[in-house]
C-alpha positions in Angstrom: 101.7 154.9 136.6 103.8 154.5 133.7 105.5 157.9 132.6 107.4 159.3 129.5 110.4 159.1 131.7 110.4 155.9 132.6 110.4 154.7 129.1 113.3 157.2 128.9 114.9 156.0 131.2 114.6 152.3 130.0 115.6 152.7 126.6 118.7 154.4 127.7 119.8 151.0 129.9 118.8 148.9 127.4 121.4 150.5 124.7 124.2 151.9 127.6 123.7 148.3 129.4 125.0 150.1 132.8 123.4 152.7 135.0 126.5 154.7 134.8 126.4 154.8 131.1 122.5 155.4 131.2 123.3 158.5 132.9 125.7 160.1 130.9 123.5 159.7 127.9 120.6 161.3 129.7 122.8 163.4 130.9 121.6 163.0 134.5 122.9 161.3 137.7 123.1 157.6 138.4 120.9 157.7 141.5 118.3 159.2 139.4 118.3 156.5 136.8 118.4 154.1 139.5 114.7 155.7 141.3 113.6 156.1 138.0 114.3 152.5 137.1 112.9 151.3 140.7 109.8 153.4 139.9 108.9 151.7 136.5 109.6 148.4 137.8 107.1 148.9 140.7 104.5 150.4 138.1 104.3 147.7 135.4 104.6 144.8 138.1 107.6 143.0 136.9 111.5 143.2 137.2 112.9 144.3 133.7 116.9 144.0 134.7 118.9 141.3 136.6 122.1 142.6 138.1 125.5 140.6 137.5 128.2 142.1 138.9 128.0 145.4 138.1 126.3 145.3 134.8 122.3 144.8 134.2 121.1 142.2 131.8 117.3 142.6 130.3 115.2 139.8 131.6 113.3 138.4 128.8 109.9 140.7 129.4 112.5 143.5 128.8 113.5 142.2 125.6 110.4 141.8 124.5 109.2 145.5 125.5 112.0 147.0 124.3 110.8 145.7 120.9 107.7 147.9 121.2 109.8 150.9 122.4 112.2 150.7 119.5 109.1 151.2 117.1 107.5 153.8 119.1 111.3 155.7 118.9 111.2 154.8 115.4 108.6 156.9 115.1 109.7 159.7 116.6 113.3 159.7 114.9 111.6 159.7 111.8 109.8 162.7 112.6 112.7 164.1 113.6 114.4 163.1 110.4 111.7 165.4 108.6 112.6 168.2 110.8 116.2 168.0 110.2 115.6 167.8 106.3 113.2 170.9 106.6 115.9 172.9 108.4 118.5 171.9 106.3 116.2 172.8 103.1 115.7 176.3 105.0 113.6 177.6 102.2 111.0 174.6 101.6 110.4 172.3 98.6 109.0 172.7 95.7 106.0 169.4 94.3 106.0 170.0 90.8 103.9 168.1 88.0 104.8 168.3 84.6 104.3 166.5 80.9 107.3 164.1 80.3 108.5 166.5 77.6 109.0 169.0 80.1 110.6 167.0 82.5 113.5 166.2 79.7 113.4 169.3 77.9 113.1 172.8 80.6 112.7 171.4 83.8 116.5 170.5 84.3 117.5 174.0 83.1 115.3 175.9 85.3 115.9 174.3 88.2 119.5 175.0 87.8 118.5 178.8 87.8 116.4 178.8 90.4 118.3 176.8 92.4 121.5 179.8 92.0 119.7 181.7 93.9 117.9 179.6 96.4 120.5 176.3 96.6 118.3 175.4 100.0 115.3 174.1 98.2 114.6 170.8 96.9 112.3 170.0 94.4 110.0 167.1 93.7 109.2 166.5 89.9 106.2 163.9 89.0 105.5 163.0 85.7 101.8 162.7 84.2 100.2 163.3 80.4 96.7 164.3 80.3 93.9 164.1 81.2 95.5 162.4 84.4 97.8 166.1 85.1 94.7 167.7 84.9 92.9 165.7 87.6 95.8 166.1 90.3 96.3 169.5 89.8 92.7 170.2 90.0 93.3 167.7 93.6 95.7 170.3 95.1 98.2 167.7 95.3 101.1 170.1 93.6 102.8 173.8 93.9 102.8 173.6 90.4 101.6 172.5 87.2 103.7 172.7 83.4 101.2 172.1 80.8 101.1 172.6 77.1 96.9 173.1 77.5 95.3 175.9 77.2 92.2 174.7 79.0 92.2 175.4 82.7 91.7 172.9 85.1 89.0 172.9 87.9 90.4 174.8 91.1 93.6 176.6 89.6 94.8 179.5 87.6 96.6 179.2 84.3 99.4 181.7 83.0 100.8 181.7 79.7 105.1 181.5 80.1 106.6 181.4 76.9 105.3 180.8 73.6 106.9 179.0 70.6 106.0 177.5 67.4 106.7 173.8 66.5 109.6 173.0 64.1 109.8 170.2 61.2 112.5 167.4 62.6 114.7 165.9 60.0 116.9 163.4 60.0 120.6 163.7 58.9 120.9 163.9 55.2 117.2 164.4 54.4 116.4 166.0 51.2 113.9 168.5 53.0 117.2 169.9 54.7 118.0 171.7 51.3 115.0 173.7 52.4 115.1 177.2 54.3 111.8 176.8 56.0 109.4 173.4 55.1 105.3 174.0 53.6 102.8 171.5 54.8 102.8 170.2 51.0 106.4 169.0 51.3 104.9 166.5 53.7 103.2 164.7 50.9 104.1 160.9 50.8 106.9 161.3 53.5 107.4 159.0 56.3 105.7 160.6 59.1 106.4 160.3 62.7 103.7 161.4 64.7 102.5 161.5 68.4 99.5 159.5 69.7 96.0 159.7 67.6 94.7 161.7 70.9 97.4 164.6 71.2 95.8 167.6 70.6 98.8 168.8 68.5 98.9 165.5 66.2 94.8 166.3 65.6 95.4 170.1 64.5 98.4 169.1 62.4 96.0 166.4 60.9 93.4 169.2 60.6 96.4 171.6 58.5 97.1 168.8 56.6 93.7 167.6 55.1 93.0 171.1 54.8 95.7 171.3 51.9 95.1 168.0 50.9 98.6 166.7 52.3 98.9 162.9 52.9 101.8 162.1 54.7 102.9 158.2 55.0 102.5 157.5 59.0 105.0 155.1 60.0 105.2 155.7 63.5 102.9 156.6 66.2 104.3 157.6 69.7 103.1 159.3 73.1 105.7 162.0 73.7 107.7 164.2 71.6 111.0 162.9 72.9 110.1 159.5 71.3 109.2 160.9 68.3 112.5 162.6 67.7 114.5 159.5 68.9 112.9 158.0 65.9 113.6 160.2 63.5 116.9 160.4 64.6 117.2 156.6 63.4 116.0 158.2 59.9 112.6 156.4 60.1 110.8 159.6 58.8 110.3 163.5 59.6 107.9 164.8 62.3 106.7 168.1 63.4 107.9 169.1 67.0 107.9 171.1 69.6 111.3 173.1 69.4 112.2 172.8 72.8 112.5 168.8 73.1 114.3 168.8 69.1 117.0 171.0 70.9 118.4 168.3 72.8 118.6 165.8 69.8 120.4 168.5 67.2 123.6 167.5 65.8 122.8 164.1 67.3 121.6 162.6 64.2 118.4 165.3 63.7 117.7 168.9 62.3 115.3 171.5 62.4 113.5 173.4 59.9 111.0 176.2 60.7 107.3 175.4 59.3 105.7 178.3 57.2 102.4 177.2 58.9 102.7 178.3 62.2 102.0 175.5 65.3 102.3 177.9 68.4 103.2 175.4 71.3 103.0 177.0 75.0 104.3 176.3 78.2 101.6 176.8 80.6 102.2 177.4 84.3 99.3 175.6 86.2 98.8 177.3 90.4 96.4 175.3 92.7 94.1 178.0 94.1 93.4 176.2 97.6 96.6 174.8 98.6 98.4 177.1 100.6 101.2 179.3 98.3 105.1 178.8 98.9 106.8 182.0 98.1 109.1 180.0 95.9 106.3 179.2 93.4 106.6 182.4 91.4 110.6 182.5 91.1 110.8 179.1 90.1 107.5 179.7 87.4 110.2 183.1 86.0 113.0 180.6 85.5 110.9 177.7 83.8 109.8 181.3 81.5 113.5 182.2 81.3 114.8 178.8 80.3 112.5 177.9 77.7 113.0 181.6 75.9 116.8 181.0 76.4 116.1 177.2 74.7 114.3 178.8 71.7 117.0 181.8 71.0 119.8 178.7 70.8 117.5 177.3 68.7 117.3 180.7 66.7 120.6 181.2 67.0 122.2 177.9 66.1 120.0 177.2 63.4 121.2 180.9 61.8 124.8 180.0 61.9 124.0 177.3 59.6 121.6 179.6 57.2 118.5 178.2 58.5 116.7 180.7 60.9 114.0 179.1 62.9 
């Protein structure tokens, strides 16, 4: 009968190519690997090694067996690969999903916090927009979930972690910059950068502006809020926000303005309720909070040193 050991023992002549060798690396006697070898030989019907002087060379049935025994081991090494990464990573690893703007904007700020204090975890970041987040968080398939929704999906908790309202972008040397804070009517006839016709922030800024009869001149439409401000960067038009992505972009061809309308944008923290909890899911949900309320006072703060509180 063919045994664990005698594959073993088999893989260990096929790399050492000596008994002697064999037995070092299994840390045995050669007399041992020799039986053992004997044994398997007698078992599968077949000789697997010819001996020339002194050394062994694999017939060709070994050869071809030890092609099935290198994937089985490959396997195996791979599992123990895991193991090695999860010791090494003695804490775990966080799967987070997030909205692009999140990803570019808090994430990398946060992480760098969290990770002061717990430098063995890794983290996995995938990026989704709605309603697609929704449906994999709702599937259990993450620790956590960064949304700017206030709707909760099926199967998790939500929890409010910082608050903030949107900000006018401008590009260098706008007119509008004269401006301490911007009213939805100085909107009228400018070249507008917006996001996608379906972002729920782009419909309730619609919503403000035919409310106070504003017309705006769209010239761009774009899915996430770091496109938007690349554009008006280029000085294609002005936009409305969220402060948090603009932050990146200031003195890099764009300004900020606050809005006397108020356009709260959240960060939502998203748990699965039936995946098992890491311990690290709260810490790392206080230092997304603690990076995006340091973001906004830098925001507060820089725009202030130039006369223009946000």
């Amino acid at each position: 009968m063919l045994t664990h050991r005698h594959v073993e023992v088999f893989r260990a002549l096929m790399i050492a190519g000596s008994v002697t060798r064999a037995a070092e690396l299994l840390h045995t006697s050669q007399p041992t690997v020799s039986r053992e070898l004997a044994r398997m030989e007698h078992s599968i019907g077949f000789p697997l090694f010819e001996r020339i002087r002194g050394r062994l060379r694999p017939t060709m049935q070994a050869l071809a067996l030890y092609d099935e025994v290198r994937q089985s081991y490959a396997g195996l090494e791979r599992v123990a690969s895991a193991a090695a990464r999860l010791r090494a990573y003695s804490d775990g690893q966080l799967a987070v999903i997030a909205l692009p703007a999140f990803s570019h904007s808090v994430l990398p700020g946060a992480f760098r916090r969290f990770h002061a204090g717990h430098p063995g975890v890794s983290l996995s970041v995938e990026t989704q927009e709605s309603p697609f987040l929704e449906e994999w968080l709702s599937a259990q398939r993450y620790d956590l979930g960064l949304t700017e929704s206030d709707a909760e999906p099926a199967g998790t908790r939500l929890e409010l972690l910082v608050e903030v309202d949107e900000v006018c972008a401008l590009p260098d040397g706008h007119p509008l910059l004269a401006r301490e804070a911007i009213e939805l009517r100085d909107f009228e006839g400018q070249a507008f950068v917006s996001l996608s016709a379906s972002d729920p922030y782009r419909l309730q800024i619609d919503e403000a502006f035919a409310a106070e009869g504003v017309a705006p001149r769209s010239i761009v439409e774009t899915p996430s809020a770091v496109s938007v401000c690349a554009f008006v960067r280029q000085g294609l038009g002005v936009a409305i926000v969220n402060p948090l992505t603009a932050l990146d972009f200031i003195g890099n061809g764009l300004q900020v303005r606050p809005l006397t309308r108020s356009f709260p944008f959240r960060v939502n923290a998203v748990y699965p309720e039936h995946r098992p909890k890491s311990p690290l899911v709260d810490a790392f949900a206080a230092a997304v909070r603690e990076q995006a309320r340091e973001m906004a006072g830098r925001l507060v703060a820089g725009a202030g040193r130039g006369g223009h509180p946000i």
